[in-house]
C-alpha positions as CSV (number, residue, x, y, z in Angstrom):
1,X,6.5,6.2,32.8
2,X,8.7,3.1,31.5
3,X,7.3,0.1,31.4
4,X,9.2,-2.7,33.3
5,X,11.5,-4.0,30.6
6,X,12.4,-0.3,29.0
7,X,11.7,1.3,26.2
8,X,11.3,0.4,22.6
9,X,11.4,3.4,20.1
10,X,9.8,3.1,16.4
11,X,10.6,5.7,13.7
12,X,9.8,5.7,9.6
13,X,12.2,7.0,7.5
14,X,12.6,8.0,3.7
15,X,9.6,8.0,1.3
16,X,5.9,6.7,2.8
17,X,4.7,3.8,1.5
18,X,1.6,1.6,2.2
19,X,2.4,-1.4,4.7
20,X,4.5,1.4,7.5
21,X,1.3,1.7,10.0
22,X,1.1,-1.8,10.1
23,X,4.2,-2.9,10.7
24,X,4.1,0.2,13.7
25,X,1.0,-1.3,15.1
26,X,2.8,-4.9,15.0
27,X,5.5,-3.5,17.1
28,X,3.3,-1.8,19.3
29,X,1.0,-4.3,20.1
30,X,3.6,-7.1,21.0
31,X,5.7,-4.6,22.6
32,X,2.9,-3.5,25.0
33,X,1.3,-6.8,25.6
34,X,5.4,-7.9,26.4
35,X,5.5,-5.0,29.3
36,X,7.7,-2.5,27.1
37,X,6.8,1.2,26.7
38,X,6.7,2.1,23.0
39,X,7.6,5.1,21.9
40,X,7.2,6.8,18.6
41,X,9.6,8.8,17.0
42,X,8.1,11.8,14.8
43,X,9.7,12.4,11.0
44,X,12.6,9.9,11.1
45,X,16.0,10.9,12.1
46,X,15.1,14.4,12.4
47,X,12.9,13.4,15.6
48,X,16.1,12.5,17.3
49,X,18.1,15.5,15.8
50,X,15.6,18.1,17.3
51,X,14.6,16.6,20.6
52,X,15.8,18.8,23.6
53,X,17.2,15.9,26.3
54,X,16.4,18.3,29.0
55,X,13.8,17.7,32.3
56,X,10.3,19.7,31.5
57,X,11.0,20.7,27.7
58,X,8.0,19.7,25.5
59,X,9.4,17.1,23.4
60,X,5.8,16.2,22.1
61,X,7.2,17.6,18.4
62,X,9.1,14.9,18.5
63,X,8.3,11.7,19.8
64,X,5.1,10.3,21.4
65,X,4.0,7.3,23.4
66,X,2.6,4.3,21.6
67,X,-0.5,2.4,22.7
68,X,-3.0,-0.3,21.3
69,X,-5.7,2.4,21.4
70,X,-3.4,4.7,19.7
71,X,-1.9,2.5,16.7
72,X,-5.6,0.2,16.4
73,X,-6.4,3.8,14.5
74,X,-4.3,3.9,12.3
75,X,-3.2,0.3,11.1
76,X,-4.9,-0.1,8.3
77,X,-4.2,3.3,6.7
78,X,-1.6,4.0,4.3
79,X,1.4,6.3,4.8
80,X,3.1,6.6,7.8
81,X,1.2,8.2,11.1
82,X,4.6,9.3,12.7
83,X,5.7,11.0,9.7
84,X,8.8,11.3,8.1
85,X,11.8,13.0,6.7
86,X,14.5,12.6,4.5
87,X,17.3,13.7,7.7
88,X,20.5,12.6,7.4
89,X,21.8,13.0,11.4
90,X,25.4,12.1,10.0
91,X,25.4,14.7,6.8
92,X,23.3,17.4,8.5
93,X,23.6,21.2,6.9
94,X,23.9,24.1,8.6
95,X,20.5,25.5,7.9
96,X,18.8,22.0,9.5
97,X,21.0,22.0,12.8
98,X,18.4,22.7,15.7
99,X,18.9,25.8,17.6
100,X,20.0,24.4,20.9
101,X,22.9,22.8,18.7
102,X,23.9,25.7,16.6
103,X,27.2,27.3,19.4
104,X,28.4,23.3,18.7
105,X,27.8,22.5,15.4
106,X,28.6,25.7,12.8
107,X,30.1,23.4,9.7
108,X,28.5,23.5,6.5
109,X,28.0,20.0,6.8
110,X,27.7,18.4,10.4
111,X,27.6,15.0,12.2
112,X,25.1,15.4,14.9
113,X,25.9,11.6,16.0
114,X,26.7,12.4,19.1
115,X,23.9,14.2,20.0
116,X,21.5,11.6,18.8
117,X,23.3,9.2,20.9
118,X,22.8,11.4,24.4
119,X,19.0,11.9,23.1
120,X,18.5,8.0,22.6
121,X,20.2,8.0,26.1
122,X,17.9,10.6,27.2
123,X,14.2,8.6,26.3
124,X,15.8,5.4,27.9
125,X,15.8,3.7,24.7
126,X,16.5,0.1,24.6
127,X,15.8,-1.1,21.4
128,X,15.9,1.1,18.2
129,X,13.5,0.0,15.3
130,X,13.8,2.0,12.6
131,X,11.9,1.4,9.2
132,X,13.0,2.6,5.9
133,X,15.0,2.0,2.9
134,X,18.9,1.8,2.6
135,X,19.2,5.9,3.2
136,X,17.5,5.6,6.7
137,X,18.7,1.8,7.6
138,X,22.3,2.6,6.4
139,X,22.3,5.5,9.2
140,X,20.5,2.7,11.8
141,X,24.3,1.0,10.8
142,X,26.0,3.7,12.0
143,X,23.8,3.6,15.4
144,X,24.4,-0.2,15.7
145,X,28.6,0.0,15.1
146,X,27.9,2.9,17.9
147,X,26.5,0.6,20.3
148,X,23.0,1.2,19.6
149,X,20.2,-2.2,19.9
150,X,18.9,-1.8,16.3
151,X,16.4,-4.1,15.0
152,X,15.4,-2.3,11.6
153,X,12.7,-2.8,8.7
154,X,12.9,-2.8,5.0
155,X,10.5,-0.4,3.4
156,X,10.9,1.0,-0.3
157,X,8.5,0.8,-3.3
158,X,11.7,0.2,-5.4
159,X,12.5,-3.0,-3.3
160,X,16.2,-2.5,-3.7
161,X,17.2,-3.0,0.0
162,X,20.2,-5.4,-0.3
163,X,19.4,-8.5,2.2
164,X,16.2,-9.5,1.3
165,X,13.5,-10.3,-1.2
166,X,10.9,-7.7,0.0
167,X,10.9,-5.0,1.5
168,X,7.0,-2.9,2.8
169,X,5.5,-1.1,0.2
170,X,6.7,-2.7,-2.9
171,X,3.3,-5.4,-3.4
172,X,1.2,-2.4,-3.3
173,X,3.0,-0.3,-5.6
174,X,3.5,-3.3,-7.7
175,X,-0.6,-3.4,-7.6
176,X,-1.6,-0.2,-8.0
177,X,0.8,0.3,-11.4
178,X,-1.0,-2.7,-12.9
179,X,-4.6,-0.8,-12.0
180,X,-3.9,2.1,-13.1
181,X,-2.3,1.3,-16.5
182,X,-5.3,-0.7,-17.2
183,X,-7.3,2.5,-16.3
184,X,-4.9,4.4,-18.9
185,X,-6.0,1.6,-22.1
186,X,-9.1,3.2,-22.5
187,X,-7.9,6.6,-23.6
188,X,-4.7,5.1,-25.1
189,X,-7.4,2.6,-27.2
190,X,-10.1,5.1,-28.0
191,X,-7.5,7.4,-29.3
192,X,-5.5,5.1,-31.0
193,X,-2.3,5.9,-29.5
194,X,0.6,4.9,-27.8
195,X,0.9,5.4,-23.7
196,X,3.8,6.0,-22.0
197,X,3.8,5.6,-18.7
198,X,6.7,6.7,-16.2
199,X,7.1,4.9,-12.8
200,X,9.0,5.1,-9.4
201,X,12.3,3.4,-9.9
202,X,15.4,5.0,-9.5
203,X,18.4,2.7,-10.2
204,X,16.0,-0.7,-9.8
205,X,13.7,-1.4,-12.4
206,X,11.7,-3.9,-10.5
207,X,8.3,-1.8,-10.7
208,X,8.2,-1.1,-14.3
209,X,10.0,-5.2,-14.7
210,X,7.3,-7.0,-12.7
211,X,3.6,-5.2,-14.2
212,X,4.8,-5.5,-17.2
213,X,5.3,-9.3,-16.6
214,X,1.7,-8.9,-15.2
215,X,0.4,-7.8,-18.6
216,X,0.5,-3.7,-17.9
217,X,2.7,-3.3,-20.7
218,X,3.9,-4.2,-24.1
219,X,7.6,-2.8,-23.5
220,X,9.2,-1.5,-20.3
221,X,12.5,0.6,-19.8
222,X,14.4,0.0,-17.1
223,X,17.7,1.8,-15.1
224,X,19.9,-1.1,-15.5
225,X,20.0,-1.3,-19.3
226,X,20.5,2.2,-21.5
227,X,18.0,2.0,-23.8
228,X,17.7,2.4,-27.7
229,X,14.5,5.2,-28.0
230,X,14.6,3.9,-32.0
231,X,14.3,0.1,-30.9
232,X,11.4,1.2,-28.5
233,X,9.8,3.0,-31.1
234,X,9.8,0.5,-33.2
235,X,9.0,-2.2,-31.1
236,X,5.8,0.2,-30.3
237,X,4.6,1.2,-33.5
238,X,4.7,-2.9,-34.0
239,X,2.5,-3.5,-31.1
240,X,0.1,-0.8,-31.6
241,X,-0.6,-1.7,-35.4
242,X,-1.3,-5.3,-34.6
243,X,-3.8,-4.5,-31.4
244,X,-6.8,-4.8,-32.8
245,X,-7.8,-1.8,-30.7
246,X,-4.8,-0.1,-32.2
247,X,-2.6,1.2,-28.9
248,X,0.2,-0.2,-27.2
249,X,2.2,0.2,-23.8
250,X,5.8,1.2,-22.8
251,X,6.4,1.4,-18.5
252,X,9.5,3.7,-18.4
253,X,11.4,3.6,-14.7
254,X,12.4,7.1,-13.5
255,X,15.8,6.2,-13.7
256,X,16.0,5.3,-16.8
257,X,18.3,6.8,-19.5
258,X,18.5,6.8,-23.2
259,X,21.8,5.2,-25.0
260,X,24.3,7.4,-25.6
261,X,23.4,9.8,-22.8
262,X,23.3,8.1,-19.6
263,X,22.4,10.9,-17.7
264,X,19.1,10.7,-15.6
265,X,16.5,13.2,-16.1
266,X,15.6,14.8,-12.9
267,X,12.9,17.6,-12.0
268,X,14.8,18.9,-9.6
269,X,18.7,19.7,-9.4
270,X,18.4,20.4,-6.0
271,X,19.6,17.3,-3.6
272,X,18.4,16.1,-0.3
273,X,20.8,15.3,2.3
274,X,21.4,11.8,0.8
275,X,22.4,13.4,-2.5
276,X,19.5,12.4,-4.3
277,X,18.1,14.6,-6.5
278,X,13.9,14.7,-7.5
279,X,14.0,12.2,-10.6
280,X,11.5,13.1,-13.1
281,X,10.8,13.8,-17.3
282,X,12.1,10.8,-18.5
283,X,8.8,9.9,-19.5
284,X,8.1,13.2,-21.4
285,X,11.0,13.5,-23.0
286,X,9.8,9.3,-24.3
287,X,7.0,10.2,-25.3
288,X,8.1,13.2,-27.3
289,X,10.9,11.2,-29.2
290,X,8.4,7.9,-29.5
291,X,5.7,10.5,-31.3
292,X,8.7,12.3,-33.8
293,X,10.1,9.2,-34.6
294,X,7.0,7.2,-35.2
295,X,6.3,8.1,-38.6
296,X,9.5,6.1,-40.1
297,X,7.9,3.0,-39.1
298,X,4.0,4.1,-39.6
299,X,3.6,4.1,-43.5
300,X,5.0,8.3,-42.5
301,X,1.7,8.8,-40.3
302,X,2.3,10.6,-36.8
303,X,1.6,8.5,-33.8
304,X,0.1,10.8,-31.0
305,X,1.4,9.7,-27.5
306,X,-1.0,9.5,-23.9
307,X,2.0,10.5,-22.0
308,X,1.2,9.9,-17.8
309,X,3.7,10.1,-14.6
310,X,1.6,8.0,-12.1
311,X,3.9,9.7,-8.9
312,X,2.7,10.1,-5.7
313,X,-0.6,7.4,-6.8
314,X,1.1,4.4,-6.8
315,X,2.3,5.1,-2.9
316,X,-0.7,6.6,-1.5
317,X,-3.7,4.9,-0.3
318,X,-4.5,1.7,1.8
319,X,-1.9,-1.0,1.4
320,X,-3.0,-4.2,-0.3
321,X,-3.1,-8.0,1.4
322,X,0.5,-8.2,1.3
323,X,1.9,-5.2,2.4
324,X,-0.8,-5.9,5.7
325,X,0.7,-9.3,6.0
326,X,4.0,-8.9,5.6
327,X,4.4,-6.2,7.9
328,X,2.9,-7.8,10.7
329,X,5.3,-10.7,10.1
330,X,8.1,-8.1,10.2
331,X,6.8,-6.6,13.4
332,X,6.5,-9.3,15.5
333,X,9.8,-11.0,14.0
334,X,11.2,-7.7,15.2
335,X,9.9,-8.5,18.3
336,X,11.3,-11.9,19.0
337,X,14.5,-10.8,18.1
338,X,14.2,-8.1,20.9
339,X,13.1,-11.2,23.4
340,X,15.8,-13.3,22.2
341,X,18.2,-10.2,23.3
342,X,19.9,-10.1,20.0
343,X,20.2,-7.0,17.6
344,X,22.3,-5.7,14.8
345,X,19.9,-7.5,11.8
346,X,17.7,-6.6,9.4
347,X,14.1,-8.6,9.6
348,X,14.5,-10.2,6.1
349,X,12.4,-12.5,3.9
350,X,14.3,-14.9,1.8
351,X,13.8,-17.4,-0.5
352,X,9.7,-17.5,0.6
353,X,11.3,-17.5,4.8
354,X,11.2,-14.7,7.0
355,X,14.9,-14.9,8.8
356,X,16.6,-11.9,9.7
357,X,20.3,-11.0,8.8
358,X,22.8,-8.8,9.8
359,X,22.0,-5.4,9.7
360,X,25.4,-4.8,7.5
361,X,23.8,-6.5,4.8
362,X,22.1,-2.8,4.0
363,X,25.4,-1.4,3.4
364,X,26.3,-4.0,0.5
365,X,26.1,-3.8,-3.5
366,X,21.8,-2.2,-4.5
367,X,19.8,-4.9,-5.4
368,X,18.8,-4.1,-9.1
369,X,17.3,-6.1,-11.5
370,X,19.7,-9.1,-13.0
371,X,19.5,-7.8,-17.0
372,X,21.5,-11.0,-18.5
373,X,19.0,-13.7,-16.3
374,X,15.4,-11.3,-16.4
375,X,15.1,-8.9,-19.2
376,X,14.9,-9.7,-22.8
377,X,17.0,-6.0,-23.9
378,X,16.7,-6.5,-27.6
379,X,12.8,-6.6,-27.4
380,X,13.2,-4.3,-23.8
381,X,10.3,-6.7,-22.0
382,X,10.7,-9.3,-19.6
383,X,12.0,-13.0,-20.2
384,X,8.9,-15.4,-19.4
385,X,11.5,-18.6,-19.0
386,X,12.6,-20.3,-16.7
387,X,10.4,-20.0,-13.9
388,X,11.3,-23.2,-11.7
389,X,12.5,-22.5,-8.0
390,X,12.5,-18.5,-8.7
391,X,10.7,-15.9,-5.6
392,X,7.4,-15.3,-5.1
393,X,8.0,-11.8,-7.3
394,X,10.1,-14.1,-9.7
395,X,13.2,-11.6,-10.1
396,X,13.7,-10.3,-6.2
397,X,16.0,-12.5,-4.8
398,X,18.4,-10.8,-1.6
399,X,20.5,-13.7,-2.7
């Protein structure tokens, strides 16, 4: 049954990070208490692409009603209760188009936007919220320019939504790389060896930038500067031999490439529907030149490498203070907007102040890493200058 001023519907979209539960229960809560239903959309986009909008058809696959009792659960866990997908409603392939859709859509590639439109139509939606990175927000565009009441969310570990300083997930991830490469030292140290440590990051290097400016890391590689695997080794070989527990440490960003061949590494050649292929080796295939190049600047001694891919870790798990502050903010700045009757933006923090902006922000230039202002590329570390007026995370400005 709809509550008296219609229906809000939430969805998460893209990768999960910590912070997405608890920017679900903020929308919930103030939605509810406000005299909204709440509605939950189930894996993203592909929620909306498989929902029958037909009387008596179990839809419960795909969406389900939000209430205090129901999000109080969950909002303080990690990942994202209402799952999520990487569905591209606008790009959709054959082999993904829902059976009640195949007789209308037979293309290789389909745009099913009309059919999300009837199904938003269908629920009584009011106001959309989705919450993701620039993938899922720059399809919430799409929505709005159709008409669509989008208020949306920035969520990414890489924090490389354009618009705004932060986006969910990214303080946790920034945390947990910091942990766990001070976990790594001990083996690196009692084995005498350089570590090598690859890291989410795939054409922003703010996650391998920012611990290593927390003391993670001697050296970090980043997707914005092709980098010199002789000048690393070096550089390494330097720090380990003057630690007096005789190890040293290079964060390497998944995107990152080597000069001279800028081509990413990937695991996977096989894309999703955003054309993204799985990123991964760049960190082997580091660590294997790091250890055959090492002897040229170790008196002709081999340097064994700790080589580590911290994945799926640095995402996982209970989100940190931030990314259970932030959120919350987001949520209930989501929710004024909705009050106020305006739509179209993007809930935004900049410069330290949460203020939304147009949701066409999403659509502009990625927000990487400023190389010339923040990173030091002939010693590949961070500058430590300069500090005066800069963010909270020092190199993250949506300006």
């Amino acid at each position: 049954m709809s509550g008296k001023k219609g229906t809000i519907a939430i969805l998460t979209g893209g990768g999960d990070v910590p912070g997405l539960n608890p920017a679900i229960r903020a929308v919930t809560i103030r939605a509810t208490r406000e005299g909204y239903r709440v509605l939950g959309i189930r894996r993203g986009w592909r929620g909306l692409v498989d929902l029958v909008p037909e009387p008596g058809v179990d839809n419960s696959g795909c969406c389900l009603d939000l209430t205090e009792d129901v999000v109080n659960r969950v909002g303080r866990t990690g990942g994202t209760f209402l799952h999520t997908s990487r569905t591209r409603a606008s790009h959709l392939p054959k082999a993904f188009v829902p059976e009640h859709l195949t007789g209308s859509y037979q293309d290789d590639i389909n745009d099913i936007t009309p059919e999300i439109l009837k199904n938003l139509d269908f629920l009584g939606v009011e106001y959309l919220v989705p919450i993701g990175g620039d993938d899922t927000l720059s399809y919430a565009h799409r929505l709005h320019q159709e008409g669509v009441r989008v208020v949306a969310l920035p969520k990414t570990m890489d924090n490389d939504v354009p618009g705004t300083d932060y986006c969910i997930g990214f303080s946790t991830c920034v945390t947990r790389i910091i942990e766990l490469t001070h976990r790594l030292r001990t083996s690196a140290g009692s084995h005498e060896r350089i570590l090598v440590i690859e890291v989410f990051g795939r054409y922003a290097g703010f996650t391998a930038l920012l611990p290593t400016m927390g003391g993670a890391a001697d050296r970090c590689v980043i997707p914005e500067h092709p980098f010199d695997p002789e000048l690393l080794t070096e550089l390494l070989v330097h720090d380990r031999n003057r630690n007096p527990s005789r190890y040293s440490v290079v964060l390497v960003s998944e995107g990152a490439t080597l000069r001279d061949h800028t081509d990413m590494v990937f695991e996977s050649h096989e894309a999703d529907q955003f054309g993204h292929k799985k990123l991964g080796g760049i960190g082997d295939a580091v660590a294997e030149i790091i250890k055959n190049r090492s002897p040229h600047y170790n008196h002709g001694k081999v340097i064994n490498v700790v080589n580590q891919r911290l994945g799926y870790l640095v995402r996982s798990g209970d989100p940190d203070a931030l990314d259970s502050i932030v959120p919350m903010a987001f949520g209930n700045l989501a929710m004024d907007l909705i009050l106020q009757g305006r739509s179209g933006l993007l809930v935004a923090v900049r410069n330290g102040v949460y203020s939304p902006v147009p949701i066409e922000s999403v659509m502009g230039a990625k927000k990487v890493v400023d190389v010339a202002q923040y990173y030091n590329a002939d010693r590949l570390r961070p500058k430590y200058d300069a500090f005066g007026s800069r963010p909270l995370f020092i190199m993250t400005s949506g300006a």
